[in-house]
C-alpha positions as CSV (number, residue, x, y, z in Angstrom):
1,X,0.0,0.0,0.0
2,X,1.0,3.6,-0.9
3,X,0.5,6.4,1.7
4,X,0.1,9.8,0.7
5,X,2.3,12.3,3.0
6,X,1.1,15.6,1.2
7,X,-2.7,17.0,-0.5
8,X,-2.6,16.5,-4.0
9,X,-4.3,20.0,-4.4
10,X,-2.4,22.4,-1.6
11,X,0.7,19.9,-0.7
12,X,-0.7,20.2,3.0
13,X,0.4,17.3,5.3
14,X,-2.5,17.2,7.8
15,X,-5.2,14.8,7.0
16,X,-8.4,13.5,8.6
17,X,-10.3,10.3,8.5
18,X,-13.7,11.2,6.8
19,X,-15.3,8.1,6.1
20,X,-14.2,4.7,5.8
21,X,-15.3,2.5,3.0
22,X,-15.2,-1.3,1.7
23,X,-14.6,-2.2,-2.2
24,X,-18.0,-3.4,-2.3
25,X,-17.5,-4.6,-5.9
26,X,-15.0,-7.1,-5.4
27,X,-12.9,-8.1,-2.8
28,X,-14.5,-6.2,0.8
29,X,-11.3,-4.6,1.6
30,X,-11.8,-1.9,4.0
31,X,-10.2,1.5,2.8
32,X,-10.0,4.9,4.4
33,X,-11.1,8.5,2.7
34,X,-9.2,11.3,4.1
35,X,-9.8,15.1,4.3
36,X,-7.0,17.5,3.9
37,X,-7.7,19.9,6.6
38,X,-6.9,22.8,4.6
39,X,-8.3,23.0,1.7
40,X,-10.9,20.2,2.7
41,X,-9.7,17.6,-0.2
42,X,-10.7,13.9,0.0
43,X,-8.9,11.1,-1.1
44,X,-8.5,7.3,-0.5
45,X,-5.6,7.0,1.5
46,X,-3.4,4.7,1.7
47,X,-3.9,3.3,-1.5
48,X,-2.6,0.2,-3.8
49,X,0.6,0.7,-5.2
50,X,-0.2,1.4,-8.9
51,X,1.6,-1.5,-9.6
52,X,-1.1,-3.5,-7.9
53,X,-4.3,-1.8,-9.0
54,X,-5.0,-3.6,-12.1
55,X,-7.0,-6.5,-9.8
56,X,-9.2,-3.9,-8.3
57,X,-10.9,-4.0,-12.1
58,X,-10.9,-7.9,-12.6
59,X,-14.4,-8.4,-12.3
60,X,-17.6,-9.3,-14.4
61,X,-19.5,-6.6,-12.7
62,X,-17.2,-3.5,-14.2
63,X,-19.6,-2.6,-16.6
64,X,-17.7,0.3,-17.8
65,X,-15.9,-2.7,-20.0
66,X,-17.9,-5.7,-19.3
67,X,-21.7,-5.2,-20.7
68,X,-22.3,-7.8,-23.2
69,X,-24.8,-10.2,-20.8
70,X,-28.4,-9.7,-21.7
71,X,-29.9,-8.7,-17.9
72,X,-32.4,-6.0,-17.6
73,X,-29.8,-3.7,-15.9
74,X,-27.1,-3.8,-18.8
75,X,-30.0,-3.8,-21.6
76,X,-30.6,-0.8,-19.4
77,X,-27.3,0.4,-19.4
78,X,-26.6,0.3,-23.1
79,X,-29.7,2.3,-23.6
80,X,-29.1,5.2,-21.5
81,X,-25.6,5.0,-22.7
82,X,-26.3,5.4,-26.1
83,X,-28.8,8.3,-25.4
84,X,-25.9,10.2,-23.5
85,X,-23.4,9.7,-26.4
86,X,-26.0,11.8,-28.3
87,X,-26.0,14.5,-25.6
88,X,-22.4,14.7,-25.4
89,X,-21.6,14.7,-29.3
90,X,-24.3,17.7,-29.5
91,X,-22.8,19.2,-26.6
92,X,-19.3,19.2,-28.0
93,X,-20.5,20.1,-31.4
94,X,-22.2,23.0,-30.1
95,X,-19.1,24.3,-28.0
96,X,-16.2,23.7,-30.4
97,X,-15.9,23.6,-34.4
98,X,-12.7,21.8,-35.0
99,X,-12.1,18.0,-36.0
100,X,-9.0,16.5,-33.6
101,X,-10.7,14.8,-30.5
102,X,-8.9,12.7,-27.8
103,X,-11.0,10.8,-25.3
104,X,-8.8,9.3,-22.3
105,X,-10.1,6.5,-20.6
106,X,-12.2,5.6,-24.0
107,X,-13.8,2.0,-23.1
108,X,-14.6,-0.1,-26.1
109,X,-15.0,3.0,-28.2
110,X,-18.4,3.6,-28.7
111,X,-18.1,7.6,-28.1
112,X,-15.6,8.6,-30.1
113,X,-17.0,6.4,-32.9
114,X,-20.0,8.8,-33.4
115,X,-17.5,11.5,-34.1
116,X,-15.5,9.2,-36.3
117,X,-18.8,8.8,-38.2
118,X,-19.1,13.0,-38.6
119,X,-15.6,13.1,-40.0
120,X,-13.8,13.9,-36.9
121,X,-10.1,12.7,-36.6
122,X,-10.3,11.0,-33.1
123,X,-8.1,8.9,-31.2
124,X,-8.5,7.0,-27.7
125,X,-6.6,6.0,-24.9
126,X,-8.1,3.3,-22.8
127,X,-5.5,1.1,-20.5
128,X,-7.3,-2.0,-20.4
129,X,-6.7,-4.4,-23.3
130,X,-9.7,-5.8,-23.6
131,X,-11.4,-2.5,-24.0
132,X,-9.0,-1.6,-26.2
133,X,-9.1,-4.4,-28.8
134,X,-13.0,-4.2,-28.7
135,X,-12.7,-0.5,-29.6
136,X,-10.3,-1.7,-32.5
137,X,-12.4,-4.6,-33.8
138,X,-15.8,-3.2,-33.4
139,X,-15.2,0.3,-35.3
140,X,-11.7,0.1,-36.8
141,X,-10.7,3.1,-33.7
142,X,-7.4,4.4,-33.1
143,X,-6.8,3.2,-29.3
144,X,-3.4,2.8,-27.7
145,X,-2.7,2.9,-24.0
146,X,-1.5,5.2,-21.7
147,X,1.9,5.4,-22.9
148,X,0.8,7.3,-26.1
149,X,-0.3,10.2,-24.4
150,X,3.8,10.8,-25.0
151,X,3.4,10.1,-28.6
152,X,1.0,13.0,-29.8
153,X,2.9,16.5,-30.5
154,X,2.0,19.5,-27.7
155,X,-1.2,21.9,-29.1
156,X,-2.7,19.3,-31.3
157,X,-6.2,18.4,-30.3
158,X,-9.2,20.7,-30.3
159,X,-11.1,18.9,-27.7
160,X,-9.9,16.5,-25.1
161,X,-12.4,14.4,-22.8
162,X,-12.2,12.1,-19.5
163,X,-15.5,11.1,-18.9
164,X,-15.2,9.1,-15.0
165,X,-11.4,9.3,-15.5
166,X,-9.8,11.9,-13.5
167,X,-10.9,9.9,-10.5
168,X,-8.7,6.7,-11.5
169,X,-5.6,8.4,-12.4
170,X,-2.4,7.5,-10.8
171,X,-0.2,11.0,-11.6
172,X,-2.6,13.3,-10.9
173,X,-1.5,16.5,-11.5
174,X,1.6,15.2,-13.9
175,X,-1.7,14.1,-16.2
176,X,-3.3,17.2,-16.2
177,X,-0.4,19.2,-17.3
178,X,0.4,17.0,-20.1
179,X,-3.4,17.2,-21.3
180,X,-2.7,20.6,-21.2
181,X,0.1,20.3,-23.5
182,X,-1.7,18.6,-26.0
183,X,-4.6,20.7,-26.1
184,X,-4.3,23.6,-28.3
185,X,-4.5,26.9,-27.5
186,X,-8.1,27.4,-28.1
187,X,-9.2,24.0,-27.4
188,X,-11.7,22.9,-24.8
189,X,-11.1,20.4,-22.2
190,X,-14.3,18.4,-20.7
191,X,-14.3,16.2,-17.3
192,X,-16.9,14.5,-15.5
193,X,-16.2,13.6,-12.3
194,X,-19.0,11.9,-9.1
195,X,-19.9,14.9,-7.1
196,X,-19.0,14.0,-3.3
197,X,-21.2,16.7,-1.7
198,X,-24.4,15.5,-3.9
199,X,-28.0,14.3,-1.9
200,X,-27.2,10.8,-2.5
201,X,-23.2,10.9,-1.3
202,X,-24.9,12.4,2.1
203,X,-27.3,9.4,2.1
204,X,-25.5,6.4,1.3
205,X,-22.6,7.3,3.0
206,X,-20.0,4.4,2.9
207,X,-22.3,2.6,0.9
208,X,-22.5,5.0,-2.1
209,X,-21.2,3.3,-5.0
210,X,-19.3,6.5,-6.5
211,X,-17.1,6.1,-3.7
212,X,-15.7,3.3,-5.7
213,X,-12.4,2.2,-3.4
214,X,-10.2,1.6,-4.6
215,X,-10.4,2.2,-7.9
216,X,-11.9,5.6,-7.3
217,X,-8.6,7.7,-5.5
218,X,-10.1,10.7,-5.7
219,X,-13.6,11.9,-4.7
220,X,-14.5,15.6,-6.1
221,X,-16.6,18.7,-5.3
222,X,-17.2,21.9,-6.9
223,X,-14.8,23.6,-4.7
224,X,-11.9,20.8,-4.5
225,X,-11.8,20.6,-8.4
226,X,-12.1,24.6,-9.0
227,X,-8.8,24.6,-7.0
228,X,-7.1,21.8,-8.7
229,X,-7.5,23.2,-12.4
230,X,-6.6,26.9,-11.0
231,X,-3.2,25.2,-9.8
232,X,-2.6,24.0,-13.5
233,X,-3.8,27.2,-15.0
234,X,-7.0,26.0,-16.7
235,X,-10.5,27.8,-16.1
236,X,-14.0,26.2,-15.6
237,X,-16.5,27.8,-18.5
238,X,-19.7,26.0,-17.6
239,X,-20.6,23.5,-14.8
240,X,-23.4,20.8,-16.8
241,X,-25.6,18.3,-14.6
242,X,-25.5,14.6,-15.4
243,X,-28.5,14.2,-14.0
244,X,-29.5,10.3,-15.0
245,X,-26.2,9.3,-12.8
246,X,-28.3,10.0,-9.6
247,X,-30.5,7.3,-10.5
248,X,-27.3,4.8,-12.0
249,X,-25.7,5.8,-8.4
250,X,-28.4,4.9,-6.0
251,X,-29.5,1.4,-8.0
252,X,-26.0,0.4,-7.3
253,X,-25.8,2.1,-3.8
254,X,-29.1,0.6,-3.2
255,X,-27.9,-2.6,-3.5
256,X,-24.4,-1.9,-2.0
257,X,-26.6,-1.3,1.3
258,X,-29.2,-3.9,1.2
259,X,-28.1,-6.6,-0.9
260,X,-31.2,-6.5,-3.2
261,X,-31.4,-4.4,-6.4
262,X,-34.6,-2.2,-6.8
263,X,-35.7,0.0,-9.4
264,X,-38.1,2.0,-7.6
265,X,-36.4,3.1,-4.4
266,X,-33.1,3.9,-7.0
267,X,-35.6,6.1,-8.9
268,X,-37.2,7.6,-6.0
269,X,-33.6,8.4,-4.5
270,X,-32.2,9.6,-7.8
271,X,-35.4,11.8,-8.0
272,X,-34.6,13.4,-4.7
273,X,-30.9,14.0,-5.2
274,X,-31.8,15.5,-8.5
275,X,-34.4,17.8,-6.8
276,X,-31.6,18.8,-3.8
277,X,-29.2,19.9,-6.5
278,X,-32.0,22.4,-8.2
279,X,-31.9,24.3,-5.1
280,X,-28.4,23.4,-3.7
281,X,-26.0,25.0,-6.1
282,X,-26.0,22.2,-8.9
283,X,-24.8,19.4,-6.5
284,X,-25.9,16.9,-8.5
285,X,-24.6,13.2,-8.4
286,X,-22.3,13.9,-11.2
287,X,-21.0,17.1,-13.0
288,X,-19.0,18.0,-16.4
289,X,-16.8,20.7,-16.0
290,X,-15.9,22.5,-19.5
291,X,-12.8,24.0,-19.8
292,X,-9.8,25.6,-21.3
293,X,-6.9,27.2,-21.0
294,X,-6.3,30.1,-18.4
């Protein structure tokens, strides 16, 4: 295990516990969530040695890589995933005219390839192999691993997206500069990251799947993140809802916490955290941050 001596955002060296939390995906390891108490980060610490981490994804319930079983949930899944593909392609289409996108953490590929099919030049990164060869085989992608992030040239890419990636990655801060570098001058940058101050964070508590130990090393709010682009000199242009994650969040949280998977109590919960984060500054479950250069 790795501990972490100094804040990832402010270099402090004075953490508390805030919540401690199991990996209830796989193996039930307990793992502990700290708070800088200075600038009020959270992060899982200690954590696997990056070395070690690749087990924490070896299961058949990591969806992000592993839908193919016909279940009402993944059916589910695909469907709502393919409507937010929509949203995000119009969303990037309305916010940037250009035609070099790079998506970082890309799964099997299934985003990018809509921009592939509107004549964007696109390339992935994505460092699981399966993912990767799915991406390759299924729609002829360009996907290569995290090493090629040192293979593109500096102020190349018009848009750049992590979409639930920022939260997994190993060099934090060493990863945002060199996006940065590779994003051109006038390019936009896009992240969505869980929201740790959202309804249904507050009521699941260590059962809230976004949590996500260990796999998930970092756990996000409004404030936390504003800070951490400021200290890499990038600005946040607009702050957009994902609002159908509230409802993905508390299905899985719901059965985190009682062992039993139900559809209406997830919706009713989802519902509610929704409705919190109308009136409580746009806390909701999940957010995408829009960015570029400062």
């Amino acid at each position: 295990m790795e501990e972490i001596k100094n804040c990832f955002i402010c270099g402090n060296d004075k953490f508390s516990q805030f919540i401690k939390c199991k990996d209830l995906l796989l193996t039930k390891e307990e793992f502990q969530i700290v708070q800088c108490e200075k600038c009020g980060f959270l992060f899982t610490n200690p954590r696997p040695q990056e070395s070690d981490i690749k087990k924490y994804y070896e299961s058949d319930e990591y969806i992000s890589h592993k839908s193919n079983k016909k279940t009402l949930f993944n059916t589910a899944y695909r469907l709502v995933r393919n409507l937010a593909i929509k949203k995000k392609f119009k969303l990037i289409s309305e916010l940037k005219q250009g035609n070099t996108l790079l998506d970082i953490g890309c799964g099997t590929g299934e985003f990018i390839n809509i921009f592939k099919k509107n004549k964007w030049e696109v390339y992935g990164v994505e460092p699981n192999k399966n993912a990767r060869e799915l991406a390759v085989s299924n729609y002829g992608l360009n996907v290569k691993d995290e090493e090629s992030l040192n293979n593109f040239d500096n102020n190349f890419f018009d848009v750049i997206t992590m979409w639930h990636v920022l939260e997994h990655v190993y060099p934090l801060n060493q990863r945002i500069e060199k996006v940065k570098q590779l994003l051109k001058d006038d390019g936009i940058l896009i992240v969505a990251v869980p929201n740790c101050k959202s309804w249904d964070a507050k009521f699941y508590k260590e059962f809230w799947a976004a949590y996500d130990v260990p796999r998930h090393l970092y756990h996000f709010s409004q404030q936390t993140i504003k800070l951490l682009f400021e200290n890499n000199n990038l600005q946040i242009l607009k702050t957009i809802p994902m609002k159908f994650d509230s409802y993905f969040v508390s299905l899985l949280s719901e059965k985190y916490s009682t062992g039993k998977t139900n559809y209406l109590k997830a919706y009713l919960k989802g519902r509610k955290s929704n409705s919190f984060a109308r009136k409580n500054h746009n806390n909701f479950s999940s957010l995408i941050y829009v960015l570029n250069k400062s």
